[in-house]
Structure formats: structure tokens, C-alpha cells
C-alpha positions, 0 to 999 in steps of 0.5 A: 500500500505504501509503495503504491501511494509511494508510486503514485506519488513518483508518478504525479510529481513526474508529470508536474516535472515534464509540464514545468519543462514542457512550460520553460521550453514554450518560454524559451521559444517564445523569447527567442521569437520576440527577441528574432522580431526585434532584431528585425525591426532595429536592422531595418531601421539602421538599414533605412538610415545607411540609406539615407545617408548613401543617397545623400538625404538630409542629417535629420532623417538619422537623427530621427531614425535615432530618435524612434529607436529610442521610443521603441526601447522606452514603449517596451520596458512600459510594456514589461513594467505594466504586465510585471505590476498586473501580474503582481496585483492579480495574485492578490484577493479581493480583500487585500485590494480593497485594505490597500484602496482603504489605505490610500491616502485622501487625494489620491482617492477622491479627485476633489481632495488636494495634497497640501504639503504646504500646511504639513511645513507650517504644522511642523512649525507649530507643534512645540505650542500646540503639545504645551496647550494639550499639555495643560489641558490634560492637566486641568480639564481631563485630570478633573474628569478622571479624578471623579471616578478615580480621586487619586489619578494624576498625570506625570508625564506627558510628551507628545513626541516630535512627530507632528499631525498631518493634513491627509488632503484637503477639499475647497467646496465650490459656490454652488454649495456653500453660501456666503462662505468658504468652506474647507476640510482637512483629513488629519491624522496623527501618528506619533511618538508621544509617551504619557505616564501617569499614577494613582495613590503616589505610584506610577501604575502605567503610561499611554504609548502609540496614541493614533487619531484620524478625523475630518476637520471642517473650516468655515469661513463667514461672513464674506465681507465688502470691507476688510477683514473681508472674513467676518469670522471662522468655525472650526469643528469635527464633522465626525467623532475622531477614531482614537486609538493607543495602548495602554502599558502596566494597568491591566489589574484593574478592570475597565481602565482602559475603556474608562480613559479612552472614553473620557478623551473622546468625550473631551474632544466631543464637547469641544470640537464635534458638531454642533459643538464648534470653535468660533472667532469673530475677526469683525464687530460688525459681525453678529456673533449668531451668524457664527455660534447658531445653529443652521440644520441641513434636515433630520435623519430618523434611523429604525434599528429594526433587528439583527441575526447570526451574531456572535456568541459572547457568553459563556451560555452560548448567547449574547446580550446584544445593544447597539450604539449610533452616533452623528458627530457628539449626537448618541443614542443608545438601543435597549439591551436584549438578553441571551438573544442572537438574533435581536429585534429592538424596533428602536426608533431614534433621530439625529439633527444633520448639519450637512449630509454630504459629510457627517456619517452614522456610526454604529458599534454593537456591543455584548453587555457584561456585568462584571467586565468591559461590555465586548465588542461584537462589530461596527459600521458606517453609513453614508447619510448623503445616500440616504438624502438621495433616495430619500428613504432606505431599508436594508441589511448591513454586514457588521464590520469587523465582526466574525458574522453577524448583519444589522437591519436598520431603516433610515428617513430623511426629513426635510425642514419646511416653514410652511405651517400647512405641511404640520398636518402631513407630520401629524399623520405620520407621526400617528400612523407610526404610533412610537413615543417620542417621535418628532414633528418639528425642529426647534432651533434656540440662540441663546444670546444673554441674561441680564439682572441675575438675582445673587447667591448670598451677595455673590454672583452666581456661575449662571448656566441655562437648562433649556427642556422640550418634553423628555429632551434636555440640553445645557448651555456653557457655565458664566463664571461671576456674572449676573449678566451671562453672555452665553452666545451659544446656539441650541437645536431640540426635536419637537415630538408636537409643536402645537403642545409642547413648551419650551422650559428654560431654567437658570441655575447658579452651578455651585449651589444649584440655586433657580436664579429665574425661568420662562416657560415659551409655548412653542404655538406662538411662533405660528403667529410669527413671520417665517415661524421664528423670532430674533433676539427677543427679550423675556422676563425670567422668575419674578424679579428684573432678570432678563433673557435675550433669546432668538427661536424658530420652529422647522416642520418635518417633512418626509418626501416619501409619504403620501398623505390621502384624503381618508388620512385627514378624518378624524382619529377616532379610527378603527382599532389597529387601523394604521396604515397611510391609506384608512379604506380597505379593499373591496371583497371580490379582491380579496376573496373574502365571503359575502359577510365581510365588511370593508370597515368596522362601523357597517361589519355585519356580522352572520346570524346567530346559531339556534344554539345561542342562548341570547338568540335562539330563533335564528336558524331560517336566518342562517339558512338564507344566509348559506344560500345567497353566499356565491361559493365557498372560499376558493383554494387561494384563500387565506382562510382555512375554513370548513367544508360547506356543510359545517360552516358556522357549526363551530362559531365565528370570529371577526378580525382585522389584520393589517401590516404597517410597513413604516413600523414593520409590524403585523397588527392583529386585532381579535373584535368578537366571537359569536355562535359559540356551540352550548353543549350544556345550558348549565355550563355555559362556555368561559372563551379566549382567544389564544393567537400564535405567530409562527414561522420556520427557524424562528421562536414562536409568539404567543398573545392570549385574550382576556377571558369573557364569563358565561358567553357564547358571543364574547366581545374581546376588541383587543389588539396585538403587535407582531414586530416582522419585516416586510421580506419575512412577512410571508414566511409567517402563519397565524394560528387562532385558537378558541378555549373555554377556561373551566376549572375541572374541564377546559376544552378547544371550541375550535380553530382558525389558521391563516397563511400570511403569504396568501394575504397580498394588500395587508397594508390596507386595514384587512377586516373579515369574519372566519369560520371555526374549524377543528382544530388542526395545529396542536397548542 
């Protein structure tokens, strides 16, 4: 046996030699054959230039003939150059070309983006006093932030290296874009040498080494002026949170450190620089210094973390406790956590105010909750918000980065801003339709200029700072250090779940001894009454002495482009349970197949006549006889029904529903309205019914609802609904099964059962409201 494989293996290696060799002597005739046509092309070229001089033609003519020889050489090691760099690149995968694109730098991968080694020089210039002022700031700001948690933290060295920042690439937006202004952003990256140490308790524990940042740096130059300095003033923010990395050495004991420490340098960093947070100077008094520090939203993006599947496993059970956090610029929101789950569903809605969607980007990174240790990384990604602003809506399933496996459903809006009070009613409508808390129908954007006559603290002045609240959302201003006369200057925008509602509360508190130094309630209705639904630099009183507040607001309403408001949209709200669609009719029988009792809304459903059975009716048989006869057909095979057979149709009873699917909320709303003609086997033992509904589907958990329990009746009425969160795309995978019980101490039983198959139902974004046969029951409880 050994000698055969032994063979076989002589064999094989045999004939890999002879194709080698067969594979070299085909090279090596090739070669000589090109070598052969090249020979032949400069002798006939020599050949051509002895001519000319044998016939005494021009001296040119040689030197061309030199000339073109050369061209040739050069056109040839072109050739060999560019087949040795195809061959090279097509040994590599396609994820290795796509890391090495990645890697490129900015210019050379967008053709708007310039190389500016020019401000490289002048960078290098400057580090030694850029490092003393992050110096200092480490010192003070973040020392204080980290010494909350750990009181004996201290900073003992900090070097930031020699090894400056570097601008990647720049990019000069045009004048169709901006409006009077000069907008321009950096792509910066540091790479350096810096080594910091730091101690806790008198001993040094570790250090920081090979800290890395790379961010998008916008600069705005505005006003543009007549006059000089012809610039008015400069913004200068991060678009986007900067991805900050380093290692830290000699504090792996204790727990969490290393997460705690890069999380309060992001958050110093967000705080300042990242939008709407911004550094601003005015160069010119003439300038308003609102045109620099108020704030002027593109539009609103509304994100649905909708669910996840194939996650990785992360506990030791085999399961994860997945959340995920999104992020535009220093924007965050934050799902729930669910537990021991691998495909989640959140049905988590939340919104990001959006500066300019042609460069800000959603973040989003999933984390494993753990208790005892640092939350675990489960993968991460970016989308690009201008695509969205261009498709105006988008729906779709994302792989997670870095990440083993693992994708992310998630579903964006875009949400324009108008100043238009009619287009409130079209937001109203929506925001109703989608029925999730918390939503927003406007947009509300505060300057918050100055106060003036603060009350003092105990014949001090205060450190006045403004607490600005609409509904649930909370902003708060800059603190004025001894100041009964805060210049605050500092723009605001808050998301306005109902602008004919909701109010404006501003507070003003003295930050050492949290003392109300005065309040204004603003109710945001009265800015309908304004021109353009805004007010500028208005003056209120605050409290019940002379304080005084300048502020400026205007009201935006959310406009979606995507949603098509229809006249039945505009009735009145007392609709019928679990009718949430755009469009409140419902389709006609005949498109549906439906029997001939089914009734296209709630209010003129009439329900088949009562069973002789029924104790509350017990003389309605002829009725239900006529009722069998005029009925056309019994449901056709493509029905949604499973229904009886002719003959025992009603025995059993009937149950009224309404199903209906809302694709802006995904979700599947089951509405169980009443039974009727319930069989009485005993008239001493009248039925106790619920309902029992289960959601099914393969590969999937199965979900259970249950009615409450009606006492003594043959014709309970329920009206309750149920919400079922699925996607649109798995929608048809799922069957509902209805099942009728009676609850009896010593003898509960099955009445019977209705199983509909979801994928039979084809308009279900309409209100879908019918009556269904009880049958046997076919699918085990």
C-alpha cells in the first residue's frame, strides 16, 4: 500500500516535472521569437538610415531614425513594467485590494481632495505650542474628569513626541454649495511618538504609548465681507467623532481602565470640537456673533434599528446580550439591551439633527453587555447619510464590520425642514400612523444670546448656566463664571415630538449651589403667529424679579418626501382599532376573496346570524339558512382562510378580525373584535372563551398573545389588539394560528380553530377586516 501511494506519488510529481519543462521550453521559444522580431525591426531601421545617408538625404532623417529607436526601447520596458505590476496585483484577493484602496491616502482617492504639503511645513512649525496647550489641558480639564471616578489619578508625564499631525488632503467646496462662505476640510491624522505616564495613590501604575487619531476637520469661513477683514469670522469643528486609538502599558489589574480613559478623551474632544459643538472667532464687530455660534440644520435623519441575526456568541451560555450604539458627530443614542438573544429585534426608533449630509456619517458599534467586565465588542459600521438624502428613504441589511458574522437591519428617513405651517398636518399623520413615543414633528432651533439682572447667591454672583427642556429632551448651555449678566452666545437645536403642545422650559441655575436664579416657560404655538415661524433676539422676563433673557427661536416642520398623505388620512382619529396604515379604506371583497359577510370597515361589519344554539338568540336558524344560500361559493383554494367544508360552516362559531401590516413600523397588527355562535353543549355550563393567537414561522421562536377571558358567553366581545414586530421580506414566511378555549376549572376544552397563511394575504397594508369560520382544530397548542 505504501509503495503504491509511494508510486503514485513518483508518478504525479513526474508529470508536474515534464509540464514545468514542457512550460520553460514554450518560454524559451517564445523569447527567442520576440527577441528574432526585434532584431528585425532595429536592422531595418539602421538599414533605412545607411540609406539615407548613401543617397545623400538630409542629417535629420538619422537623427530621427535615432530618435524612434529610442521610443521603441522606452514603449517596451512600459510594456514589461505594466504586465510585471498586473501580474503582481492579480495574485492578490479581493480583500487585500480593497485594505490597500482603504489605505490610500485622501487625494489620491477622491479627485476633489488636494495634497497640501504646504500646511504639513507650517504644522511642523507649530507643534512645540500646540503639545504645551494639550499639555495643560490634560492637566486641568481631563485630570478633573478622571479624578471623579478615580480621586487619586494624576498625570506625570506627558510628551507628545516630535512627530507632528498631518493634513491627509484637503477639499475647497465650490459656490454652488456653500453660501456666503468658504468652506474647507482637512483629513488629519496623527501618528506619533508621544509617551504619557501617569499614577494613582503616589505610584506610577502605567503610561499611554502609540496614541493614533484620524478625523475630518471642517473650516468655515463667514461672513464674506465688502470691507476688510473681508472674513467676518471662522468655525472650526469635527464633522465626525475622531477614531482614537493607543495602548495602554502596566494597568491591566484593574478592570475597565482602559475603556474608562479612552472614553473620557473622546468625550473631551466631543464637547469641544464635534458638531454642533464648534470653535468660533469673530475677526469683525460688525459681525453678529449668531451668524457664527447658531445653529443652521441641513434636515433630520430618523434611523429604525429594526433587528439583527447570526451574531456572535459572547457568553459563556452560548448567547449574547446584544445593544447597539449610533452616533452623528457628539449626537448618541443608545438601543435597549436584549438578553441571551442572537438574533435581536429592538424596533428602536431614534433621530439625529444633520448639519450637512454630504459629510457627517452614522456610526454604529454593537456591543455584548457584561456585568462584571468591559461590555465586548461584537462589530461596527458606517453609513453614508448623503445616500440616504438621495433616495430619500432606505431599508436594508448591513454586514457588521469587523465582526466574525453577524448583519444589522436598520431603516433610515430623511426629513426635510419646511416653514410652511400647512405641511404640520402631513407630520401629524405620520407621526400617528407610526404610533412610537417620542417621535418628532418639528425642529426647534434656540440662540441663546444673554441674561441680564441675575438675582445673587448670598451677595455673590452666581456661575449662571441655562437648562433649556422640550418634553423628555434636555440640553445645557456653557457655565458664566461671576456674572449676573451671562453672555452665553451659544446656539441650541431640540426635536419637537408636537409643536402645537409642547413648551419650551428654560431654567437658570447658579452651578455651585444649584440655586433657580429665574425661568420662562415659551409655548412653542406662538411662533405660528410669527413671520417665517421664528423670532430674533427677543427679550423675556425670567422668575419674578428684573432678570432678563435675550433669546432668538424658530420652529422647522418635518417633512418626509416619501409619504403620501390621502384624503381618508385627514378624518378624524377616532379610527378603527389597529387601523394604521397611510391609506384608512380597505379593499373591496371580490379582491380579496373574502365571503359575502365581510365588511370593508368596522362601523357597517355585519356580522352572520346567530346559531339556534345561542342562548341570547335562539330563533335564528331560517336566518342562517338564507344566509348559506345567497353566499356565491365557498372560499376558493387561494384563500387565506382555512375554513370548513360547506356543510359545517358556522357549526363551530365565528370570529371577526382585522389584520393589517404597517410597513413604516414593520409590524403585523392583529386585532381579535368578537366571537359569536359559540356551540352550548350544556345550558348549565355555559362556555368561559379566549382567544389564544400564535405567530409562527420556520427557524424562528414562536409568539404567543392570549385574550382576556369573557364569563358565561357564547358571543364574547374581546376588541383587543396585538403587535407582531416582522419585516416586510419575512412577512410571508409567517402563519397565524387562532385558537378558541373555554377556561373551566375541572374541564377546559378547544371550541375550535382558525389558521391563516400570511403569504396568501397580498394588500395587508390596507386595514384587512373579515369574519372566519371555526374549524377543528388542526395545529396542536
Amino acid at each position: 500500500m505504501k509503495m503504491d501511494s509511494l508510486n503514485a506519488e513518483t508518478g504525479s510529481t513526474g508529470a508536474e516535472d515534464s509540464s514545468e519543462s514542457d512550460e520553460i521550453q514554450e518560454t524559451k521559444k517564445m523569447s527567442t521569437r520576440d527577441i528574432g522580431i526585434r532584431f528585425a525591426k532595429r536592422a531595418a531601421l539602421f538599414f533605412l538610415g545607411y540609406a539615407i545617408c548613401y543617397l545623400n538625404f538630409s542629417l535629420i532623417l538619422p537623427l530621427l531614425t535615432i530618435c524612434t529607436l529610442v521610443w521603441f526601447e522606452t514603449q517596451d520596458k512600459n510594456k514589461m513594467r505594466k504586465i510585471s505590476s498586473k501580474s503582481k496585483v492579480s495574485s492578490f484577493r479581493k480583500k487585500d485590494l480593497l485594505k490597500v484602496v482603504d489605505e490610500l491616502p485622501s487625494w489620491v482617492t477622491f479627485p476633489d481632495r488636494e495634497r497640501a504639503e504646504w500646511l504639513n511645513e507650517i504644522i511642523i512649525q507649530i507643534w512645540p505650542s500646540i503639545c504645551l496647550y494639550i499639555v495643560k489641558l490634560c492637566r486641568t480639564k481631563l485630570q478633573t474628569k478622571i479624578k471623579k471616578k478615580f480621586d487619586s489619578f494624576r498625570f506625570e508625564e506627558i510628551d507628545f513626541g516630535k512627530s507632528p499631525p498631518k493634513i491627509d488632503g484637503v477639499k475647497v467646496y465650490n459656490r454652488s454649495i456653500t453660501k456666503d462662505s468658504i468652506i474647507i476640510d482637512f483629513d488629519v491624522y496623527y501618528d506619533g511618538d508621544c509617551d504619557i505616564h501617569f499614577s494613582m495613590s503616589g505610584a506610577q501604575i502605567g503610561r499611554i504609548k502609540d496614541f493614533q487619531v484620524g478625523a475630518e476637520l471642517r473650516l468655515v469661513l463667514k461672513p464674506l465681507m465688502i470691507k476688510m477683514p473681508i472674513i467676518g469670522g471662522i468655525q472650526i469643528f469635527f464633522l465626525n467623532t475622531p477614531d482614537i486609538n493607543f495602548e495602554l502599558d502596566g494597568i491591566s489589574g484593574i478592570p475597565g481602565f482602559s475603556y474608562f480613559i479612552r472614553q473620557k478623551i473622546e468625550e473631551r474632544i466631543t464637547k469641544k470640537l464635534v458638531f454642533p459643538n464648534k470653535i468660533t472667532k469673530r475677526f469683525s464687530k460688525s459681525v453678529e456673533a449668531a451668524e457664527l455660534k447658531a445653529l443652521e440644520p441641513a434636515g433630520v435623519l430618523r434611523v429604525h434599528v429594526f433587528e439583527a441575526k447570526d451574531l456572535e456568541r459572547k457568553d459563556v451560555t452560548g448567547k449574547s446580550d446584544p445593544y447597539v450604539i449610533l452616533t452623528v458627530g457628539a449626537q448618541e443614542c443608545r438601543t435597549p439591551v436584549i438578553k441571551r438573544e442572537l438574533n435581536p429585534k429592538w424596533d428602536y426608533w431614534c433621530e439625529f439633527v444633520i448639519l450637512d449630509p454630504l459629510g457627517q456619517h452614522l456610526h454604529f458599534k454593537m456591543f455584548d453587555q457584561d456585568d462584571l467586565n468591559e461590555d465586548d465588542f461584537m462589530g461596527s459600521g458606517v453609513i453614508e447619510i448623503h445616500h440616504v438624502v438621495k433616495e430619500g428613504e432606505n431599508d436594508k441589511w448591513f454586514n457588521l464590520d469587523n465582526a466574525k458574522h453577524g448583519k444589522i437591519h436598520l431603516r433610515f428617513s430623511w426629513l426635510g425642514l419646511s416653514a410652511d405651517r400647512e405641511d404640520l398636518n402631513a407630520a401629524s399623520v405620520e407621526t400617528k400612523l407610526l404610533k412610537v413615543a417620542d417621535i418628532s414633528m418639528g425642529l426647534l432651533t434656540i440662540y441663546l444670546d444673554t441674561a441680564q439682572d441675575l438675582q445673587r447667591v448670598k451677595s455673590k454672583k452666581p456661575d449662571p448656566y441655562a437648562l433649556l427642556t422640550v418634553g423628555k429632551k434636555q440640553q445645557k448651555s456653557k457655565v458664566k463664571k461671576h456674572t449676573c449678566d451671562p453672555m452665553w452666545e451659544q446656539g441650541f437645536s431640540i426635536l419637537v415630538s408636537n409643536p402645537q403642545t409642547d413648551t419650551l422650559n428654560l431654567a437658570i441655575f447658579d452651578k455651585g449651589s444649584d440655586t433657580k436664579l429665574g425661568f420662562l416657560n415659551y409655548v412653542i404655538q406662538d411662533l405660528f403667529t410669527a413671520p417665517d415661524l421664528q423670532i430674533s433676539k427677543e427679550e423675556f422676563s425670567v422668575g419674578n424679579g428684573s432678570g432678563k433673557i435675550v433669546l432668538s427661536l424658530q420652529l422647522r416642520i418635518l417633512t418626509n418626501d416619501q409619504f403620501e398623505l390621502d384624503d381618508s388620512d385627514t378624518e378624524s382619529d377616532n379610527e378603527t382599532v389597529g387601523t394604521l396604515s397611510r391609506n384608512q379604506s380597505t379593499r373591496s371583497s371580490s379582491k380579496r376573496h373574502r365571503t359575502v359577510s365581510a365588511s370593508s370597515n368596522a362601523s357597517n361589519s355585519s356580522p352572520p346570524p346567530k346559531s339556534p344554539t345561542s342562548p341570547t338568540n335562539p330563533t335564528f336558524g331560517d336566518l342562517i339558512e338564507e344566509e348559506l344560500a345567497k353566499e356565491s361559493s365557498v372560499l376558493s383554494n387561494n384563500s387565506p382562510v382555512r375554513s370548513s367544508s360547506f356543510r359545517v360552516k358556522h357549526e363551530l362559531g365565528q370570529m371577526e378580525l382585522t389584520l393589517q401590516y404597517s410597513a413604516p413600523r414593520q409590524k403585523l397588527i392583529v386585532t381579535v373584535h368578537k366571537l359569536i355562535n359559540i356551540p352550548l353543549k350544556d345550558p348549565s355550563n355555559i362556555p368561559d372563551p379566549y382567544v389564544k393567537l400564535k405567530l409562527t414561522a420556520p427557524g424562528t421562536h414562536r409568539i404567543k398573545n392570549k385574550t382576556k377571558v369573557i364569563m358565561d358567553n357564547c358571543d364574547p366581545v374581546f376588541e383587543e389588539t396585538f403587535e407582531y414586530l416582522i419585516s416586510n421580506s419575512d412577512l410571508p414566511n409567517y402563519k397565524l394560528v387562532l385558537t378558541v378555549k373555554s377556561k373551566k376549572v375541572f374541564n377546559s376544552y378547544i371550541v375550535g380553530q382558525v389558521i391563516l397563511n400570511l403569504k396568501n394575504f397580498q394588500h395587508l397594508e390596507d386595514a384587512y377586516r373579515d369574519w372566519y369560520d371555526l374549524s377543528q382544530a388542526e395545529d396542536s397548542d
